[in-house]
N, C-alpha and C positions, 0 to 999 in steps of 0.2 A: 197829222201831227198828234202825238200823245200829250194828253192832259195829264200832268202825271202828277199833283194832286191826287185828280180824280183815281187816278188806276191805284196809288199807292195808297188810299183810303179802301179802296174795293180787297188791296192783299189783308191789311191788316184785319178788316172784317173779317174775312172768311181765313183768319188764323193762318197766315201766310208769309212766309218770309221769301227777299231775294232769291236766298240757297233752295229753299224748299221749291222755289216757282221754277227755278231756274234746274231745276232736278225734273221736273214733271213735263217742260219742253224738250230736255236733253241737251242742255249748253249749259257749260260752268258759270258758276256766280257771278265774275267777273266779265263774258259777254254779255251776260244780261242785267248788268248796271253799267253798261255801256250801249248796250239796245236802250235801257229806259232814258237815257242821257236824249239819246240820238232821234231816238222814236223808229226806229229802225226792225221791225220784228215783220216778221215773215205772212202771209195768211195760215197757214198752219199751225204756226205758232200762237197768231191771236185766235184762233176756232180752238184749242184746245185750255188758253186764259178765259178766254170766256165761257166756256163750259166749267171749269173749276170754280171761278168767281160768281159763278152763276148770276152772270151778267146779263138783262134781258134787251138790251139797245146797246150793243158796243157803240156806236157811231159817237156818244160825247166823250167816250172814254181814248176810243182809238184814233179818231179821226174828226177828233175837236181843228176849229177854226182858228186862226192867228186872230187876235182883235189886238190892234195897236191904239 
């Protein structure tokens, strides 16, 4: 599950918008505010966010736990 908080703190860091991000995996703005909705992105897709975001532990970002 995408903490997305977290990921959408990590775009605007590294000067990043939806379009911009969603330009550098190859899918229009609109799948990819629908991936971030869903949590739904590919492994390719996150090895190439995470390399941009320069993210050193995706695991809280991409595959955070449900806590109810």
């Amino acid at each position: 599950m995408l903490n997305r908080a977290l990921f959408k703190a990590e775009l605007v860091k590294n000067g990043y918008t939806f379009k911009s991000m969603a330009n550098e995996i190859g899918i229009s703005e609109r799948t990819f505010s629908t991936r971030v909705k869903t949590g739904d992105f590919g492994s390719s897709e996150i090895d190439i966010m995470v390399d941009r975001l320069h993210i050193k532990d995706p695991r809280p970002v991409f595959f955070a736990q449900l806590v109810t």
